[in-house]
NUROVO-834467 format. One record per residue: residue in three letters; x, y, z of N, C-alpha, C, O in turn. Coordinates in steps of 0.001 Angstrom, whole numbers, plus 500000, padded with zeros to 6 digits. Example, Ala and Ser with C-alpha at 12.3 -4.5 7.8 and 13.67 -1.06 7.14 Angstrom:
<pts>
PT  type  n_east  n_north    n_up  ca_east  ca_north   ca_up  c_east  c_north    c_up  o_east  o_north    o_up
PT   ALA  513190   494310  507800   512300    495500  507800  513200   496700  507800  514236   496681  508465
PT   SER  512850   497750  507080   513670    498940  507140  512900   500030  507870  513409   501138  508039
</pts>
This chain:
<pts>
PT  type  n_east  n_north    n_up  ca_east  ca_north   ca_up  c_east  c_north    c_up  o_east  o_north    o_up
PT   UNK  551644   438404  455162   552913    438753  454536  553670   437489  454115  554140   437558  452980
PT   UNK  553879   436403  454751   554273    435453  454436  553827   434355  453500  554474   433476  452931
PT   UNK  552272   434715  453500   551692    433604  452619  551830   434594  451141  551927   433949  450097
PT   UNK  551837   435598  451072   552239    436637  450401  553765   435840  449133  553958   435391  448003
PT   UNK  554519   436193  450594   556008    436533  449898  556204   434375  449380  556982   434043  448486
PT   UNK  555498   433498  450025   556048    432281  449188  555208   432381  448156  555629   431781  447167
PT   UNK  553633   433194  447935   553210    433121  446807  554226   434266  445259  554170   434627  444084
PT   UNK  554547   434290  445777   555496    435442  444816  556981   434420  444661  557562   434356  443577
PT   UNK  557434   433726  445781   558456    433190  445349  557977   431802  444049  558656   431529  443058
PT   UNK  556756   431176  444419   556154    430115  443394  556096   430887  442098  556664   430519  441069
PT   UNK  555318   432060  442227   555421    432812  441013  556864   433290  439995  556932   433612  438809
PT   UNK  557902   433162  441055   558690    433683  440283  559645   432527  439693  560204   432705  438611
PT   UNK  559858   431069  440593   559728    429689  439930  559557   429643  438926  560290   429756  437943
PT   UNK  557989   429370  439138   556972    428933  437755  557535   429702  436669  557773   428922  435747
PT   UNK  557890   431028  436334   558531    431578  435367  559731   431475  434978  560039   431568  433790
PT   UNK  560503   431287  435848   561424    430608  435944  561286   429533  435388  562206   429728  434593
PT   UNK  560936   428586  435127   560636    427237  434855  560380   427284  433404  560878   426594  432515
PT   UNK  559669   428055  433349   559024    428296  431908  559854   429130  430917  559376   429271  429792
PT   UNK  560753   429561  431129   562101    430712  430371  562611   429237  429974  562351   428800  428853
PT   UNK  563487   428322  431097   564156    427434  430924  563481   426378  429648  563837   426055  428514
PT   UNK  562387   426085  430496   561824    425344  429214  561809   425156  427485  562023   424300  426626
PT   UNK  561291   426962  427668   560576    427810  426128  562096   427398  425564  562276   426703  424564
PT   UNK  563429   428108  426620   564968    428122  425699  565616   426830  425215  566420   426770  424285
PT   UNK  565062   425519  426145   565240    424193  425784  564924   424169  423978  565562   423962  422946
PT   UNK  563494   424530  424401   562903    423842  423033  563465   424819  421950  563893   424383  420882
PT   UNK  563454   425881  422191   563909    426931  420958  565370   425937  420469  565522   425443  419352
PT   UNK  566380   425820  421685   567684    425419  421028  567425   423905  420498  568224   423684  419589
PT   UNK  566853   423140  420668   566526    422300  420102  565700   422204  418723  566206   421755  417694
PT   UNK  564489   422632  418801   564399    422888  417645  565029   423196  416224  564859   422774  415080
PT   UNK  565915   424224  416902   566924    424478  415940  568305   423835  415141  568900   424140  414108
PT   UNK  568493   422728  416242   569530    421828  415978  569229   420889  415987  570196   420130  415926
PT   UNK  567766   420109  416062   567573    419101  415405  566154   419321  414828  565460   418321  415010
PT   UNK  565679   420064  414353   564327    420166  413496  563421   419933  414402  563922   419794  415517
PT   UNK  561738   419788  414354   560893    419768  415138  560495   418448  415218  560095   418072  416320
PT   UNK  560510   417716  414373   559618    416151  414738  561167   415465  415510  561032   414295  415869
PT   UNK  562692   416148  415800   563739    415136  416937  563570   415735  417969  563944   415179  419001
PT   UNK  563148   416648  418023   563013    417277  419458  562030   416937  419947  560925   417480  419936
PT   UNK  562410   415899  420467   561177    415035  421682  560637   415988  422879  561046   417146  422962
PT   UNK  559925   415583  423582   559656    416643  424591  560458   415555  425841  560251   415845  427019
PT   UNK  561005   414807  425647   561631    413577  426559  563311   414815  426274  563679   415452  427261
PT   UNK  563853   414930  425365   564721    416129  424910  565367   417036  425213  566576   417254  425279
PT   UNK  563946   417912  425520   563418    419393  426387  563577   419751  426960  564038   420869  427191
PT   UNK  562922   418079  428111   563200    418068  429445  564389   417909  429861  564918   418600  430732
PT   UNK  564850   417074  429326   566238    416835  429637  567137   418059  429710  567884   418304  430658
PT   UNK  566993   418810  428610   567789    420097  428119  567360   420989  429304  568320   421169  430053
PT   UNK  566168   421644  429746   565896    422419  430834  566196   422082  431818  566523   423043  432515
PT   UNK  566336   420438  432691   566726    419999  433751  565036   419928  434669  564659   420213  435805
PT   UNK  564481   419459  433593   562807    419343  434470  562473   417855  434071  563208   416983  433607
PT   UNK  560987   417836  434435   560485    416366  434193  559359   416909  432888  558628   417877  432679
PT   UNK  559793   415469  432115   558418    415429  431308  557251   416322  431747  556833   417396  431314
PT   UNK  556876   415545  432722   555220    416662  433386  555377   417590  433257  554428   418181  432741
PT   UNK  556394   418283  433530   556984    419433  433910  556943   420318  432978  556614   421493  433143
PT   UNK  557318   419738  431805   557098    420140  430217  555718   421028  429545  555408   422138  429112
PT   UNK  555190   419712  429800   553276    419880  429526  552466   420942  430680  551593   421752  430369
PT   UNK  552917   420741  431859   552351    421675  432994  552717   423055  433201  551914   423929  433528
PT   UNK  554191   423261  432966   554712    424371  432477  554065   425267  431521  553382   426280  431678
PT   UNK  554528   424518  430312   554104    425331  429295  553050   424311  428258  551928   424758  428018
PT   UNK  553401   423120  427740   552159    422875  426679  553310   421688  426001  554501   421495  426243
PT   UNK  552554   421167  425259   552976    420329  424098  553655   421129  422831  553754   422331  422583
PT   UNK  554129   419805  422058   555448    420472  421191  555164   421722  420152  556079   422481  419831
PT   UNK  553859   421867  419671   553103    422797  419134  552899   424112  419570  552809   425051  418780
PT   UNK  552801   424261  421116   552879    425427  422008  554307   425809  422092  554768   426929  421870
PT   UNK  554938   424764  422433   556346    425372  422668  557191   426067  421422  558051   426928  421608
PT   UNK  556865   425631  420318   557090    426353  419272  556571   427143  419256  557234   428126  419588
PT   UNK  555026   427458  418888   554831    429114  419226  555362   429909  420737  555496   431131  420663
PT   UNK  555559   429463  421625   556079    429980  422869  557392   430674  421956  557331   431828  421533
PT   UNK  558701   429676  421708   559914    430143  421040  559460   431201  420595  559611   432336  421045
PT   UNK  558640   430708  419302   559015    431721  418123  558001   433594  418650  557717   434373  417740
PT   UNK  557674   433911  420004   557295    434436  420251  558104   435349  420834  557965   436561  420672
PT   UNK  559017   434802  421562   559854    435422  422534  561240   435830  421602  562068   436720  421793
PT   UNK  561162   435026  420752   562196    435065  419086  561754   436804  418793  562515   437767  418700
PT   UNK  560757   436774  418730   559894    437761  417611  560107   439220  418369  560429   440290  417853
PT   UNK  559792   438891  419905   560095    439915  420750  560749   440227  420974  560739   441417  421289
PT   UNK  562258   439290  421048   563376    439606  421634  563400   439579  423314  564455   439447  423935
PT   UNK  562593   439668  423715   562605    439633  425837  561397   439105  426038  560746   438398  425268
PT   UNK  561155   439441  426995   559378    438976  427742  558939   440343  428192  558423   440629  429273
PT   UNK  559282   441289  427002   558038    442538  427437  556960   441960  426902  556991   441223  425916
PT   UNK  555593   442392  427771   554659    441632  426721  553573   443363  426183  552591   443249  425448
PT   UNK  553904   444372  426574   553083    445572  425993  552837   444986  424287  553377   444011  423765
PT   UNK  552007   445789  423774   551942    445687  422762  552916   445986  421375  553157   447168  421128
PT   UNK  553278   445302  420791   554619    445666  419915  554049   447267  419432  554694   448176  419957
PT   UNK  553097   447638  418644   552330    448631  418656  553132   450041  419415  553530   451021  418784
PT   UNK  553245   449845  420947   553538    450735  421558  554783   450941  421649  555121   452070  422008
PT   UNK  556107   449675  421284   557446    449849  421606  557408   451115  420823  556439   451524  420184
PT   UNK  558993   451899  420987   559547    453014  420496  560033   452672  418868  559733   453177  417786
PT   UNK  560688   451858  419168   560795    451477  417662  560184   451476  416148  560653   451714  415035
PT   UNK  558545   450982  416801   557482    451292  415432  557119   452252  416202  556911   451297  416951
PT   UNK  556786   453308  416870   556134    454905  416889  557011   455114  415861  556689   454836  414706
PT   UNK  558274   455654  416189   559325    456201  415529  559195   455791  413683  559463   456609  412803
PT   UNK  558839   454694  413485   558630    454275  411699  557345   454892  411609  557199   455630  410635
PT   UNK  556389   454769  412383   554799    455206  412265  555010   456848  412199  554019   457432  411759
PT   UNK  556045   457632  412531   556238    459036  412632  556910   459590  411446  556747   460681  410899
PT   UNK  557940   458316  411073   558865    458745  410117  558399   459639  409147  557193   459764  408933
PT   UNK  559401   460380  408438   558620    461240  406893  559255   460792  406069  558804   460470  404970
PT   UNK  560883   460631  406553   561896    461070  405325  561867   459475  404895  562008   458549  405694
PT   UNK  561618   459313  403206   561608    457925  402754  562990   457462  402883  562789   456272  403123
PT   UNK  564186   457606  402884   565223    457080  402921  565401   456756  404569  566124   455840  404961
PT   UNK  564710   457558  405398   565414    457313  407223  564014   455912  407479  563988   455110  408413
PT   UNK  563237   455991  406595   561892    455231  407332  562464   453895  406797  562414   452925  407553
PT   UNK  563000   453754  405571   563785    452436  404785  564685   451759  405628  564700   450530  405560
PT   UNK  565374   452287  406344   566861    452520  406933  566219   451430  408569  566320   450255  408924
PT   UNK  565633   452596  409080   564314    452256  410470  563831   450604  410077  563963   449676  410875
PT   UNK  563416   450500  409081   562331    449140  408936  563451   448422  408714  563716   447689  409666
PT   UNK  564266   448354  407743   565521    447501  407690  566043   446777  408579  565955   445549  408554
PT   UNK  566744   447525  409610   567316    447789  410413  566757   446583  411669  567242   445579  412190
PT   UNK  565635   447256  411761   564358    446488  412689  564265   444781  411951  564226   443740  412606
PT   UNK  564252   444870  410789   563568    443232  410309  564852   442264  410801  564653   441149  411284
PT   UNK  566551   442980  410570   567752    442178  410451  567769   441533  411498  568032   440342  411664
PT   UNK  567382   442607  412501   567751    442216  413831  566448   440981  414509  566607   440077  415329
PT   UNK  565244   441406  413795   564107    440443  414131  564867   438915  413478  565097   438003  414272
PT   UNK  565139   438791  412306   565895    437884  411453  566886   436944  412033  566870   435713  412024
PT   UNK  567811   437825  412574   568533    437044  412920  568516   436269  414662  569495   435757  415204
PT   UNK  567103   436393  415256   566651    435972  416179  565696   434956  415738  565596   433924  416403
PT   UNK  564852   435164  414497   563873    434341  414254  563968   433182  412862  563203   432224  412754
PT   UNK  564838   433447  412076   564928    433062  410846  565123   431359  410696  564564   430671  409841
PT   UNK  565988   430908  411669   566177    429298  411806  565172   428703  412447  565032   427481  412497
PT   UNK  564020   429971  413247   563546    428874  414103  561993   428946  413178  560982   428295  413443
PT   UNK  562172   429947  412031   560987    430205  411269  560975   428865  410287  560095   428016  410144
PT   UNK  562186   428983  409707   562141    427450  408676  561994   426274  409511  561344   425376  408976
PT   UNK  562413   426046  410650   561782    424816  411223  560236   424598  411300  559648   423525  411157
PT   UNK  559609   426018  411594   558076    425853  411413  557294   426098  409792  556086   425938  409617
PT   UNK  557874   426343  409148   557608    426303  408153  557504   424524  407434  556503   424093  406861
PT   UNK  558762   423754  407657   558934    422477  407492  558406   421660  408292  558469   420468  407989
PT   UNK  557668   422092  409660   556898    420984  410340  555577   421337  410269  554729   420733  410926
PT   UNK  555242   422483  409355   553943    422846  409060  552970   421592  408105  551775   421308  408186
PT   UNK  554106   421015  407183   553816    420370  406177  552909   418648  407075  551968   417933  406728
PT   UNK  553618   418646  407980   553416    416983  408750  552381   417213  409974  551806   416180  410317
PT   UNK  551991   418553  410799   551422    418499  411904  550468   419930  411773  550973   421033  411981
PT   UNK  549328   419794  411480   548202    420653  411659  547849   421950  412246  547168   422913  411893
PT   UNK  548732   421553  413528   548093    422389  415024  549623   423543  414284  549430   424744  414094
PT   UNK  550512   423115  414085   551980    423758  413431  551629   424420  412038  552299   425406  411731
PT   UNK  550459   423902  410991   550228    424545  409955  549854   425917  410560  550526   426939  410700
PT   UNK  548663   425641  410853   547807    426591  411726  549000   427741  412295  548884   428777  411640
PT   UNK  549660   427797  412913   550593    428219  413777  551694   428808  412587  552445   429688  413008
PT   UNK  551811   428535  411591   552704    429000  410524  552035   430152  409208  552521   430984  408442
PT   UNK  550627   429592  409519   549521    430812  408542  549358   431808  409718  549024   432738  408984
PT   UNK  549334   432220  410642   549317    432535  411524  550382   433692  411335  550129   434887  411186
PT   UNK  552019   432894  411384   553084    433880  411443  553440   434462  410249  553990   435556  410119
PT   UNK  553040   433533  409193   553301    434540  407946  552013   435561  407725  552356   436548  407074
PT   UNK  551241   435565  407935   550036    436262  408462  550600   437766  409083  550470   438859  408533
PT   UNK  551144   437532  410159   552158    438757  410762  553294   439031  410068  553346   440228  409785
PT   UNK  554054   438518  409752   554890    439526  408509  554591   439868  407610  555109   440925  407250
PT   UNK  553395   439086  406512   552927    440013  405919  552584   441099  406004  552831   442014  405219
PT   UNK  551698   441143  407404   551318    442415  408075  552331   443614  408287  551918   444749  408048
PT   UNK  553230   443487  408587   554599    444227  408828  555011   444569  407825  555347   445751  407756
PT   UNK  555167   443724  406640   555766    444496  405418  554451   445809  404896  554700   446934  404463
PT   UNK  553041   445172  405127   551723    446214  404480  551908   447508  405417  551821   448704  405136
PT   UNK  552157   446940  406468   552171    448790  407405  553888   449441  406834  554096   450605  406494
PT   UNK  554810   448448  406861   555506    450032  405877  555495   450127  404903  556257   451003  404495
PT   UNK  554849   449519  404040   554595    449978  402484  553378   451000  402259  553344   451756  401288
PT   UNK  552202   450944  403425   551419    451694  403564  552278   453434  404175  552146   454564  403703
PT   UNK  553028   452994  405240   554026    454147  405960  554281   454905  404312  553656   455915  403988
PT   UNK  555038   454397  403619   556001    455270  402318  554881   455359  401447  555159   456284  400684
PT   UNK  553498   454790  401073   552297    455418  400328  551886   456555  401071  551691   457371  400170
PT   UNK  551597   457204  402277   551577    457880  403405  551984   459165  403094  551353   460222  403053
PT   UNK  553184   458889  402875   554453    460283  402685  554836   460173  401784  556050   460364  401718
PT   UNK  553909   459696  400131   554649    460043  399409  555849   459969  399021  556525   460882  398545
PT   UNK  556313   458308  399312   557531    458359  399015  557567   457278  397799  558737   457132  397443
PT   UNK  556926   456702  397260   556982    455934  396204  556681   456133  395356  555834   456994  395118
PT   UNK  557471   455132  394170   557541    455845  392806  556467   455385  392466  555845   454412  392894
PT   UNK  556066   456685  391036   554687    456341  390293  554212   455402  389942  553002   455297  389744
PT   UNK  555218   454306  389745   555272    452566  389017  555176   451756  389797  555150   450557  389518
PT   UNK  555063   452476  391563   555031    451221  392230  554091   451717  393545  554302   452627  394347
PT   UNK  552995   450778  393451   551898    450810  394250  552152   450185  395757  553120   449504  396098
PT   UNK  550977   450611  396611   551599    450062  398006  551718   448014  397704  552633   447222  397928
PT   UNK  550426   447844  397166   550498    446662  396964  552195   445481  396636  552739   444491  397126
PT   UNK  552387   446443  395533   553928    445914  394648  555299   446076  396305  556137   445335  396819
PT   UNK  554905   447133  396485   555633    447378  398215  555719   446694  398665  556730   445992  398647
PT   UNK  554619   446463  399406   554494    445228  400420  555104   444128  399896  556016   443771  400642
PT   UNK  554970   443321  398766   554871    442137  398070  556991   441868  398089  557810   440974  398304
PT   UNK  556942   443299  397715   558930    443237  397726  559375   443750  399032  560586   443959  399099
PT   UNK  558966   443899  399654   559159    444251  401715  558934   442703  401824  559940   442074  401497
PT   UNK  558131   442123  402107   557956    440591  402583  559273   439854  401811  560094   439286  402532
PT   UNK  559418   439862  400751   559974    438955  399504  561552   439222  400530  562199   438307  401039
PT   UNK  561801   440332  400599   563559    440986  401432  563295   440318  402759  564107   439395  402824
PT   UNK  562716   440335  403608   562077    439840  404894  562253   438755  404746  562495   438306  405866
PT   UNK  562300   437771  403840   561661    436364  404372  562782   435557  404806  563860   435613  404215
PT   UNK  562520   434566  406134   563418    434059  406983  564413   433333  406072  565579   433296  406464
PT   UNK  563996   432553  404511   565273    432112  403719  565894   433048  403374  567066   433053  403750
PT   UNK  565459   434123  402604   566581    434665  402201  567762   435078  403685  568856   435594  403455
PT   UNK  567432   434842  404732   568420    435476  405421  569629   434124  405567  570845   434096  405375
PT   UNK  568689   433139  405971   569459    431564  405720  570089   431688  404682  571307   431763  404842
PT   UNK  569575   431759  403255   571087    431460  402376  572213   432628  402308  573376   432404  401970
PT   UNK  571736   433844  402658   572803    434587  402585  573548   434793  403751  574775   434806  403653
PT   UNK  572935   434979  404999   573495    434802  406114  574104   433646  406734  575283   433712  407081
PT   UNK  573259   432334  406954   573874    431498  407167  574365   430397  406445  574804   429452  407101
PT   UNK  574379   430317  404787   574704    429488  404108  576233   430391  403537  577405   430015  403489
PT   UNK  575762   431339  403266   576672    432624  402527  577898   432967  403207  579074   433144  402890
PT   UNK  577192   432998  404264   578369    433765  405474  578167   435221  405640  578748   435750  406588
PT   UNK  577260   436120  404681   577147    437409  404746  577085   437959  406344  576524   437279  407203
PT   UNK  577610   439037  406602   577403    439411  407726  575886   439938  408461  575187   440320  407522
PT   UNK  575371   440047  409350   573736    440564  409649  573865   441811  408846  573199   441900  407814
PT   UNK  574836   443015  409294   575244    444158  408818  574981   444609  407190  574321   445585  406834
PT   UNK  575586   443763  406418   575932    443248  405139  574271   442673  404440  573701   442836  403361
PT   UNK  574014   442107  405446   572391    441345  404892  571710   442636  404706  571291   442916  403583
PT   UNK  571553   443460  405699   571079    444572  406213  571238   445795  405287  570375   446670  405363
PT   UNK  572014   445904  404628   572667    446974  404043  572292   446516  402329  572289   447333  401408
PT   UNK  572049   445325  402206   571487    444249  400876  569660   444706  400723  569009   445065  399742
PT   UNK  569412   444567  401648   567985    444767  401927  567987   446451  402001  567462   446706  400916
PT   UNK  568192   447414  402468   568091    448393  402168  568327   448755  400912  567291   449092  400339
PT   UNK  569477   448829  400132   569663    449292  398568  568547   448892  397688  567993   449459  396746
PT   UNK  568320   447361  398464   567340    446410  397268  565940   447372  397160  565438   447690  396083
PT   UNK  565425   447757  398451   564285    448717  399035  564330   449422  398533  563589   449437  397550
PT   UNK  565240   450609  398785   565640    451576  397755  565557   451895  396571  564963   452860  396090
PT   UNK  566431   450714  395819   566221    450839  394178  564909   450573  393397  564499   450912  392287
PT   UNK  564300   449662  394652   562772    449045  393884  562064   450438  394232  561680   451028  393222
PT   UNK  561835   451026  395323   560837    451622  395769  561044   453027  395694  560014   453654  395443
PT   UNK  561999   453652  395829   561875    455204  396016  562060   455897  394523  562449   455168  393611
PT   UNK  561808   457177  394282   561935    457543  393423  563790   457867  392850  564515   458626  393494
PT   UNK  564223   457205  391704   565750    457423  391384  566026   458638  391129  567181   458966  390859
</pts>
């Protein structure tokens, strides 16, 4: 029982350790780009040691995908996004205007968790390899996300004759993408709400039948 309960207290440390860390580097990243955020930085910012850094979790390449993971998720559930309630509920949808509304809704809020820390990897994609890799990767997955609801509204029949799932997807990603939320949200001042409500009409007018 005892060798038990300190192995569970190390366990719950070590995770511990590693929240602190991942949130170091996320806020850093973000306020000073990826090649100032030293991992000398990090550490400092979490209240660990260098080693501590690398043993924890990984080098500056990991810790960015670490961020932009827990960004993407929002918590440390780790089930499969697949199974949250959120996409059943779009995967069920019928009505083309409530399924628009659903995906919207879902990207703003992904957006405004992931969008600053997406252009940082996007811009350190250009200088560090292991970070390219790691950026074909994530646009890789939103693409993916925009094809399953453009596939969802080919599904049910909700798109107009002029516009194929393909053209869908292509203007789902294009509304999605982490700049446009930067210049309108955080250059603009638009509200998430407001972004949100921009991206739906835009959806709308391109895609459903007028």
């Amino acid at each position: 029982m005892t060798r038990t309960y300190r192995s569970t207290l190390r366990e719950d440390h070590a995770r511990a350790t590693r929240r602190a860390v991942v949130a170091a580097a996320h806020d850093l990243f973000v306020e000073r780009g990826y090649a100032a955020a030293t991992v000398d930085a990090i550490a400092e910012r979490a209240g660990v040691s260098r080693k501590t850094v690398f043993t924890a979790v990984g080098g500056k390449a990991v810790l960015l995908d670490r961020a932009l993971d827990l960004a993407l998720r929002g918590d440390e559930d780790h089930r499969p996004v697949a199974d949250r309630p959120e996409i059943r509920a779009e995967a069920e949808e019928t009505d083309p205007a409530r399924l628009v509304h659903r995906w919207v809704r879902r990207m703003a809020v992904i957006e405004r968790r992931v969008a600053r820390l997406a252009l940082v990897l996007a811009a350190a994609a250009d200088v560090d390899p292991e970070v390219a890799a790691l950026h074909e990767r994530s646009e890789r997955g939103r693409r993916y996300t925009a094809r399953v609801f453009a596939e969802r509204l080919g599904e049910i029949g909700a798109l107009r004759p002029d516009v194929d799932v393909d053209r869908a997807e292509a203007l789902a990603a294009l509304v999605s993408e982490p700049l446009v939320y930067q210049r309108l949200v955080v250059e603009a001042g638009w509200t998430v709400a407001a972004y949100a409500r921009w991206m739906e009409q835009t959806l709308v007018d391109a895609l459903l039948p007028r």
